[in-house]
C-alpha positions as CSV (number, residue, x, y, z in Angstrom):
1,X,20.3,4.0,7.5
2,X,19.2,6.8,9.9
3,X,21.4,10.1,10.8
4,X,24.2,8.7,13.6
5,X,23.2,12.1,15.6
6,X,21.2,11.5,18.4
7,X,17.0,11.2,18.3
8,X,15.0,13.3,20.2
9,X,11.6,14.4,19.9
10,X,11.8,16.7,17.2
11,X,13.3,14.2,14.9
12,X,10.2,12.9,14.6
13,X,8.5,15.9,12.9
14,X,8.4,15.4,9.1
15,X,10.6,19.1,8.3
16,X,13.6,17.0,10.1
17,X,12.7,13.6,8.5
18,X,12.8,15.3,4.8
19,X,16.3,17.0,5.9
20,X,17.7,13.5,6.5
21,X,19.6,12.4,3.9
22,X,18.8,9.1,4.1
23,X,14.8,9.6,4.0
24,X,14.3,13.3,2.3
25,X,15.8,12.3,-1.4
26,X,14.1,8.7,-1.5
27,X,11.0,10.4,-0.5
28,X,11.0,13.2,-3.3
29,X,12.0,10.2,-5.9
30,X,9.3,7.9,-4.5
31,X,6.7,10.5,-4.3
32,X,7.3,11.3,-8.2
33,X,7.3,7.9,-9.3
34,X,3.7,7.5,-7.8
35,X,2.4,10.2,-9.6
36,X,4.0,9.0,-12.4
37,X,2.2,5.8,-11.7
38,X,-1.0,7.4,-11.3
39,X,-0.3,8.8,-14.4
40,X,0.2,5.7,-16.5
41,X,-2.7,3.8,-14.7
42,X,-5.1,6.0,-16.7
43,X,-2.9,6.6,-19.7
44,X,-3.1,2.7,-20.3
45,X,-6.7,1.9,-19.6
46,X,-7.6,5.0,-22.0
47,X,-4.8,3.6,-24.7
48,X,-6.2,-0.5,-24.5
49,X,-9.6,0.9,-25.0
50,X,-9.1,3.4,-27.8
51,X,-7.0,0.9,-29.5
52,X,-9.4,-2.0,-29.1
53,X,-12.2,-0.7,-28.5
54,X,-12.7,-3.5,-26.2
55,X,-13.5,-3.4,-22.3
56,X,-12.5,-6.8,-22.1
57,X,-9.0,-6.0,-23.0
58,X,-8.7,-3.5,-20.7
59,X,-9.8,-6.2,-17.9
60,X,-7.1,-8.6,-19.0
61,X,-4.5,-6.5,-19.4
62,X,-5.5,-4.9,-15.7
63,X,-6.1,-8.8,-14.6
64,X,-2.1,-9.4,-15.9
65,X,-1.0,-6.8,-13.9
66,X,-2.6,-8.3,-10.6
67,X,-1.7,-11.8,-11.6
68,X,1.6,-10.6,-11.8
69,X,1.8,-8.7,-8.5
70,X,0.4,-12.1,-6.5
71,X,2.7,-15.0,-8.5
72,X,6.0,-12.3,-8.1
73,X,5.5,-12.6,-4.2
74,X,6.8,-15.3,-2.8
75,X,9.5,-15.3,-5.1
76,X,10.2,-11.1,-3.8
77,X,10.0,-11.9,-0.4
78,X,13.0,-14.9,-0.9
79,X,15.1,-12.4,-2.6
80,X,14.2,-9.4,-0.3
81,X,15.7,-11.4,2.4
82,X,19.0,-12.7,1.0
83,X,19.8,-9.0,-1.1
84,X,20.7,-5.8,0.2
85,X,16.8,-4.3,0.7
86,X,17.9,-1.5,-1.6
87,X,19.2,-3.2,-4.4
88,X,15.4,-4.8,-4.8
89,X,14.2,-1.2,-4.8
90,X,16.6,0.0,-7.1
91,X,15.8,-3.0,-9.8
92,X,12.2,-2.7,-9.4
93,X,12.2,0.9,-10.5
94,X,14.7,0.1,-13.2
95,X,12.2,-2.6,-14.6
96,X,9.1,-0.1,-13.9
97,X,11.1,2.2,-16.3
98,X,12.1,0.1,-19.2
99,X,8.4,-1.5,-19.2
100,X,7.5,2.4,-19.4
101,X,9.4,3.1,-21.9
102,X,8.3,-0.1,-23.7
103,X,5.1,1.2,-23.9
104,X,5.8,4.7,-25.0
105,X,7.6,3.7,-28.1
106,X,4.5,1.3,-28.9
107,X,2.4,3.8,-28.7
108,X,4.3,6.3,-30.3
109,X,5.1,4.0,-33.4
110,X,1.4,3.1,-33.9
111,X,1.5,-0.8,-32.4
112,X,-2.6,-1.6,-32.2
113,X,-0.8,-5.2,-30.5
114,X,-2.3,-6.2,-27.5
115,X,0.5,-8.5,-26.7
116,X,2.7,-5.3,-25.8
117,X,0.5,-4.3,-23.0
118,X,0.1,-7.2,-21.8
119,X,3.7,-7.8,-21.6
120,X,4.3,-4.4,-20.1
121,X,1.5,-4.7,-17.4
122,X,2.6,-7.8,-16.1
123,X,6.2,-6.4,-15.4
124,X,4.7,-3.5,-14.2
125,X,2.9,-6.1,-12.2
126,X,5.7,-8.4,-10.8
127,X,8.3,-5.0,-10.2
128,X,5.7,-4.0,-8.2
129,X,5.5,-6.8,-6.1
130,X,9.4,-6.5,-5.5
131,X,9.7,-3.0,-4.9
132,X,6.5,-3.0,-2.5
133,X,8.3,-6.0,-0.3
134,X,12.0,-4.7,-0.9
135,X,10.6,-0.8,0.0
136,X,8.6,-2.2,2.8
137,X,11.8,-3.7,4.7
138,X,14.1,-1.2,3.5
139,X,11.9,1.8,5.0
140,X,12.3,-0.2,8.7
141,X,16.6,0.0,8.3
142,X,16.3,4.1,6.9
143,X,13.9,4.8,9.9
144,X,15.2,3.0,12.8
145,X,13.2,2.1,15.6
146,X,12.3,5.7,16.9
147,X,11.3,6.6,13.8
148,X,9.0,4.1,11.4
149,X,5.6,5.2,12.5
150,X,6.6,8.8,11.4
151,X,8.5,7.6,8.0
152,X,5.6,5.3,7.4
153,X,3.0,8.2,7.4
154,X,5.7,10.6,5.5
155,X,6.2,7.9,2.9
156,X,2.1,6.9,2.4
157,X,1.3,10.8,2.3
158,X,3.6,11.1,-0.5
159,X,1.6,8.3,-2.2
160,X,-1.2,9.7,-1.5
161,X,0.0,13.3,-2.7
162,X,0.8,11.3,-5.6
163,X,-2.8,9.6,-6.3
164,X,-4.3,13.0,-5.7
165,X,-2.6,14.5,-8.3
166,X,-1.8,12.0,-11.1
167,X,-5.2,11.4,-12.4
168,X,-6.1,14.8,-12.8
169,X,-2.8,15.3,-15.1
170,X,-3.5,12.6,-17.4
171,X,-5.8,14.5,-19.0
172,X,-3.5,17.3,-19.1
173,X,-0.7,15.2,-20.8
174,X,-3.0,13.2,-22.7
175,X,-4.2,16.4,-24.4
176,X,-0.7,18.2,-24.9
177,X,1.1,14.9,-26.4
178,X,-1.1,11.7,-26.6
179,X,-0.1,7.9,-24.9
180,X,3.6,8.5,-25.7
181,X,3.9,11.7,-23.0
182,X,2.3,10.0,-21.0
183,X,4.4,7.0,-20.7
184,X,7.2,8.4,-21.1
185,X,6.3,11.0,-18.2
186,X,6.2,7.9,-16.0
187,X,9.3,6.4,-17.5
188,X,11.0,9.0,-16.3
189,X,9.2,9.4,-12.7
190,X,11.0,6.1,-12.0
191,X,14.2,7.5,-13.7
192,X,14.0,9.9,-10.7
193,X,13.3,7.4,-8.4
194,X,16.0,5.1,-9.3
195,X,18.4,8.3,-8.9
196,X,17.7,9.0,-5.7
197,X,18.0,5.4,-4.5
198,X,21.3,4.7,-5.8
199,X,22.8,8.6,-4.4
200,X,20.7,7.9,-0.6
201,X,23.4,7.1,2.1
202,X,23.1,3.0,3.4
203,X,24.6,0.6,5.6
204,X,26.8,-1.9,4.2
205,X,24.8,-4.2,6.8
206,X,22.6,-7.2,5.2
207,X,21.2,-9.1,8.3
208,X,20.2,-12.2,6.0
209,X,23.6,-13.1,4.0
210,X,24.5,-15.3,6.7
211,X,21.2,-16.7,6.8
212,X,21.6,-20.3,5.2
213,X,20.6,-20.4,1.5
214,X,17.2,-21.5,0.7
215,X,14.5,-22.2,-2.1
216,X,11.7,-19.9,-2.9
217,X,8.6,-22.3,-1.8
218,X,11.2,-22.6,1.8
219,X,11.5,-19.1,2.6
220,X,7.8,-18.8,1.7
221,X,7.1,-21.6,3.8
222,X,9.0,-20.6,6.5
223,X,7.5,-16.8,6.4
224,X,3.9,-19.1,6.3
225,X,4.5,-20.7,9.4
226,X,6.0,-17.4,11.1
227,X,2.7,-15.5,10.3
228,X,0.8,-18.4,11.6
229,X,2.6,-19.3,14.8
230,X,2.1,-14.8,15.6
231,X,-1.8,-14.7,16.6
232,X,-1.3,-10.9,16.4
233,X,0.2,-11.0,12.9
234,X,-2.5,-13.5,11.7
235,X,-5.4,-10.9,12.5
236,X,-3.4,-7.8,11.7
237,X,-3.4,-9.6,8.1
238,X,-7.1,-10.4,8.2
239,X,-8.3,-7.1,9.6
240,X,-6.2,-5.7,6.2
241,X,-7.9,-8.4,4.0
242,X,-11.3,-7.5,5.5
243,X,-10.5,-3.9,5.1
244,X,-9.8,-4.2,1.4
245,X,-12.7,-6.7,0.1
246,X,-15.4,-5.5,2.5
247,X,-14.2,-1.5,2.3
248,X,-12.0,-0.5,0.1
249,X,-13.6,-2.7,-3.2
250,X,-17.2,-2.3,-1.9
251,X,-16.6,1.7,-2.2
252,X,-15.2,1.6,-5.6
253,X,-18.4,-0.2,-6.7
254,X,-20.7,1.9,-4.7
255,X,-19.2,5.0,-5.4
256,X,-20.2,5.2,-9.1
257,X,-23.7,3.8,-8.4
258,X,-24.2,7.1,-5.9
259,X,-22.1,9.4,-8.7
260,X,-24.7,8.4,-11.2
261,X,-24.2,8.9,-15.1
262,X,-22.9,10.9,-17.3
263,X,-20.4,14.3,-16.9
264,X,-22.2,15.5,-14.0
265,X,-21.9,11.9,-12.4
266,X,-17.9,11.6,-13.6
267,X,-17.5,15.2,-11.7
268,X,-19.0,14.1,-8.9
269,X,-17.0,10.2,-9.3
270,X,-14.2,12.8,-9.4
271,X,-14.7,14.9,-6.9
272,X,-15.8,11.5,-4.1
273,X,-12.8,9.6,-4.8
274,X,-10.4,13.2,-4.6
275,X,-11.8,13.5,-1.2
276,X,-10.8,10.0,0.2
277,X,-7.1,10.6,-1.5
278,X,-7.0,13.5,0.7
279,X,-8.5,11.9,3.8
280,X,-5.8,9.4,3.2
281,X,-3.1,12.0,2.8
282,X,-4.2,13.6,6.1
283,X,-4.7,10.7,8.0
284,X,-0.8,9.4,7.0
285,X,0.4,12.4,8.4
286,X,-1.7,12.3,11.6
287,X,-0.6,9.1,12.0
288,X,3.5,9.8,12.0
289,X,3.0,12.9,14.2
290,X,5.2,12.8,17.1
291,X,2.0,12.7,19.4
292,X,0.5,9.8,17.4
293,X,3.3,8.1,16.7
294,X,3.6,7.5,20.3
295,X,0.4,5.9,21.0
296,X,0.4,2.2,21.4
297,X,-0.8,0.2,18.5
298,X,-2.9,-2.0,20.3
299,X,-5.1,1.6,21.0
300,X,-4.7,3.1,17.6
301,X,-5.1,0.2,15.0
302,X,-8.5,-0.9,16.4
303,X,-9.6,2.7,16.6
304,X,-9.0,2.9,13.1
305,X,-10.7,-0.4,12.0
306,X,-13.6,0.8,13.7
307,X,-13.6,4.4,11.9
308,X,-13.1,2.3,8.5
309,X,-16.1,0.5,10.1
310,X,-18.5,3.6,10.4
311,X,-16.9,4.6,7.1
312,X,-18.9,1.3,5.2
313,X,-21.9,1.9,7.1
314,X,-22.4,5.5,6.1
315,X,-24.2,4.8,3.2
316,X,-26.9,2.8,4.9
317,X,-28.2,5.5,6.9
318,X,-27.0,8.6,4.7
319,X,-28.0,8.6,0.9
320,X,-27.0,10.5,-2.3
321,X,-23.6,12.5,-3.0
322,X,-23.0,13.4,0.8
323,X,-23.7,10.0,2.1
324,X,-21.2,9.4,-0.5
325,X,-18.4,12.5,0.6
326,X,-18.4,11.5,4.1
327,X,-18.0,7.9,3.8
328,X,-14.6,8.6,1.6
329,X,-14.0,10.9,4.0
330,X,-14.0,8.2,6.5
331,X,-12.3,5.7,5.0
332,X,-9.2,7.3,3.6
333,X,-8.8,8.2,7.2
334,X,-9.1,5.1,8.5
335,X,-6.7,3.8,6.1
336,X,-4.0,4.9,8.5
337,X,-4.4,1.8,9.9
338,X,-2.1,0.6,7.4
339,X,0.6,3.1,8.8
340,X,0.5,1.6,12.2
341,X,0.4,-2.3,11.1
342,X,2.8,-1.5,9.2
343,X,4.8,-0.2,11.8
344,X,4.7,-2.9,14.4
345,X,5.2,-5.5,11.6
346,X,8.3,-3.8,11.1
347,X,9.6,-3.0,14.9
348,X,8.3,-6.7,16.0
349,X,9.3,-8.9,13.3
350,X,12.9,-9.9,13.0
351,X,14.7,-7.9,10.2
352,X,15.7,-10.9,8.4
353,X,11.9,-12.3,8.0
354,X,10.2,-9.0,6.9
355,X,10.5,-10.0,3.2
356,X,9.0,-13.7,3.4
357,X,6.3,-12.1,5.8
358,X,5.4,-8.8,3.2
359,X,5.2,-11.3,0.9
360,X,2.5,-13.5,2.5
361,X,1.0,-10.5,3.7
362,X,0.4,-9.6,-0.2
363,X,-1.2,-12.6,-0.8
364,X,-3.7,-12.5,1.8
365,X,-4.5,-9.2,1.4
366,X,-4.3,-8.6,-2.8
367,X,-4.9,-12.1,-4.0
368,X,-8.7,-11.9,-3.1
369,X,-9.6,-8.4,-3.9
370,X,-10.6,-9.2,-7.8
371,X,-12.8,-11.8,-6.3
372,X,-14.4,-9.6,-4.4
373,X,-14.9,-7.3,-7.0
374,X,-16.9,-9.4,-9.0
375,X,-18.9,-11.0,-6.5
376,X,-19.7,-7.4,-5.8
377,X,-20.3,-5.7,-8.9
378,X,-22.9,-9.3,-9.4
379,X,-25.1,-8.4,-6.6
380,X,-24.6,-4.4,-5.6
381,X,-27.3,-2.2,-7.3
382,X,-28.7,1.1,-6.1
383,X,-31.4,-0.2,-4.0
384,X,-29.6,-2.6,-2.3
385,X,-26.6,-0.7,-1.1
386,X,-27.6,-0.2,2.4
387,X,-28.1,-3.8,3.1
388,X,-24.7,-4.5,1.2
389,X,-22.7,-1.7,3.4
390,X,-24.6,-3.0,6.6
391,X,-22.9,-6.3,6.1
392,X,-19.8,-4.7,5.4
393,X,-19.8,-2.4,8.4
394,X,-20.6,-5.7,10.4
395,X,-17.7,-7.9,9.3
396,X,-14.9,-4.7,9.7
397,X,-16.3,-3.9,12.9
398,X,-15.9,-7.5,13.8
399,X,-12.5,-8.0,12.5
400,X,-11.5,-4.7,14.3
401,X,-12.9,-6.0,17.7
402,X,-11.4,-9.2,17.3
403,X,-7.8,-7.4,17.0
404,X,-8.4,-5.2,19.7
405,X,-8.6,-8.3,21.8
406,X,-5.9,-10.1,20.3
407,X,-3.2,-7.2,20.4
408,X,-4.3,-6.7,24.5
409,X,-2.0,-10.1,24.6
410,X,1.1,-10.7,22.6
411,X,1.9,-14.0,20.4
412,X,2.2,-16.3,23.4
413,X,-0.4,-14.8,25.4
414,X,1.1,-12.9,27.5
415,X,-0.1,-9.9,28.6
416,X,0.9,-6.1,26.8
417,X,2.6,-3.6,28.7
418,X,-0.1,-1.2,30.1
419,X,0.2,2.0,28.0
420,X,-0.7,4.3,30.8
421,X,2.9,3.0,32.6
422,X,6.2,5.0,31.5
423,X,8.2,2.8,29.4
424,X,11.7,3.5,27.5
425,X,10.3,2.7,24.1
426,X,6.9,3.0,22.2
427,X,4.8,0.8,23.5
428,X,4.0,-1.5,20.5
429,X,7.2,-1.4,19.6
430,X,8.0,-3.7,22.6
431,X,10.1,-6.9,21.9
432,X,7.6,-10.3,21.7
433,X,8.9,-13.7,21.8
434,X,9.4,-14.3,18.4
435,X,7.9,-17.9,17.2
436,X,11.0,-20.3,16.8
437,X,12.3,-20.7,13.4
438,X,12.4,-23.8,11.8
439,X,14.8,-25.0,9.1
């Protein structure tokens, strides 16, 4: 849990929040282990191809790994919410290791079986779906309530620092010491990150053991109908699905259709998606910054749909490699929006629900992203890119008006606290009547 000492403003700044025992250590750790991740995303791909020779076997051993991640959910979100939060994180990064290491003694005895990486990616797959629901509910109990919109944008700049960084270096280790270095480089990033888990200060305070026991497809259920009775939390979730499908997977296909082909076009692929990492990064920490943090969500989440928004239409009215640049630019900033969903999810949801609701927030979200991948890549070419990001643009800026209307009332209707008044807490961070539970 948080420092007992009192919080005042400058515990919000992020020099403070990486002294804190209980945030600085799990930080470093989780910071590594995404670079590590980053790492052994490449590694992989490169290794199924070279030792196929097939792109299909690349897709289905990437298609395991998301398979994995949605079928692991509901099951991670029952668990989340009947286990000590850190325990989840700590077995997720213990599983993320040993399917590491699985692979780097494939590799580095010669296995040409493409059974192994599919086994591998789809624990990669389903720890990732625990630790991402167990680390998204143990983050709200480390920061407190004064605090999550800063840890949030620490925690997602470290990803980010991560993502930045990783690819570039699996080249780097490739060269120096082939698949095995770098598996077992991200081996041991979650080595590290398991360490500093189990050495990070905690409370001995687990809201849900006195919760009555339940089935999986129950506590999914019940998270279901929470979600669905919460008009803000329904349209938070669809403003994310909308921002993944019709932003986030339409720039990964347009992207290389602006880059063009060969090395000059993989330098500049390389050098567009670098600069939305970055924007990302940036934008995290914008986000957390004690001025920022401050603001109310209702003002700063649709502000951010709507620079995602601008960021899809960009290359409809601006062509070639800098239409390209400043629409990553754009929309790694406007990403941030995930900081500050994230953030009221956390400070308005009861703590015993956050598991069951991360985990039907994954589906929604994840679940229809490969979909939209293909139904992309099927009718995106060069010449019809601005029509496609027009559409695009369209249906974010929608969804982010639609939120900015919902989040002016809370779940019942009833009007939200107006920002400009003084009030003892941040103002999204005000209590809601939460929808009734029902056994």
């Amino acid at each position: 849990m948080s420092s007992s000492r009192p919080v005042t403003h400058s515990e919000t700044r992020y020099t403070r929040l990486l002294r804190d025992r209980s945030i600085g250590p799990v930080w470093v750790g989780q910071s590594i282990s995404e670079f590590g991740t980053a790492v052994g995303q490449v590694i992989l791909a490169w290794t199924v191809l070279d030792t196929t020779g097939s792109a299909a076997a690349v897709g289905a051993v990437l298609a395991c790994n998301v398979a994995a991640v949605v079928l692991c959910s509901p099951l991670a979100g029952h668990v989340v919410d009947h286990l000590a939060r850190w325990k989840v994180v700590a077995a997720a990064d213990a599983a993320s290791c040993g399917a590491s290491g699985l692979l780097a003694v494939a590799t580095a005895l010669g296995s040409r079986n493409l059974v192994v990486y599919l086994l591998a990616s789809f624990i990669l797959g389903g720890a990732s779906s625990f630790f991402k629901t167990g680390f998204f509910a143990w983050r709200a109990e480390l920061a407190g309530e004064e605090r999550l919109t800063s840890v949030n944008g620490l925690f997602t700049a470290g990803s980010s620092l991560g993502r930045l960084l990783g690819p570039a270096s699996a080249g780097v280790v490739a060269a120096l010491g082939g698949a095995p270095a770098g598996f077992s480089l991200n081996a041991l990033s979650f080595g590290i990150a398991l360490t500093a888990t189990l050495l990070t200060p905690r409370s001995h305070l687990v809201v849900s053991r006195t919760a009555p026991r339940r089935t999986v497809g129950q506590d999914f259920k019940s998270g279901l109908r929470y979600v669905l009775r919460s008009r803000w939390l329904v349209w938070i979730f669809v403003t994310y699905l909308v921002a993944n499908v019709a932003v986030l997977a339409a720039a990964r296909i347009f992207f290389p259709l602006v880059a063009g082909s060969g090395t000059e076009g993989a330098a500049r692929l390389g050098w567009i998606v670098s600069a939305q990492v970055l924007a990302e990064l940036v934008g995290a920490l914008a986000m957390g910054a004690p001025r920022l943090a401050d603001v109310p969500g209702s003002v700063t989440i649709p502000l951010l749909a709507g620079l995602l928004a601008c960021g899809a239409a960009v290359p409809a009215v601006l062509h070639g490699s800098a239409g390209a640049l400043l629409c990553a630019v754009l929309i790694g900033a406007g990403t941030s929006l995930g900081v500050v969903g994230d953030s009221m999810i956390q400070s308005r949801v009861p703590r015993d629900h956050l598991g069951r609701v991360r985990s039907v927030e994954q589906i929604v979200s994840f679940a229809p992203m490969p979909l939209g991948y293909i139904a992309l890549g099927l009718v995106s070419s060069a010449d019809n890119v601005p029509a496609i990001a027009t559409s695009c643009a369209i249906a974010m800026a929608i969804a982010g008006l639609t939120l900015w209307a919902v989040l002016r009332h809370d779940a019942d209707g009833l009007p939200t606290p107006d920002p400009r008044r003084p009030v003892a807490r941040r103002p999204h961070d005000d209590a809601i009547p939460q929808p009734e539970e029902t056994p």
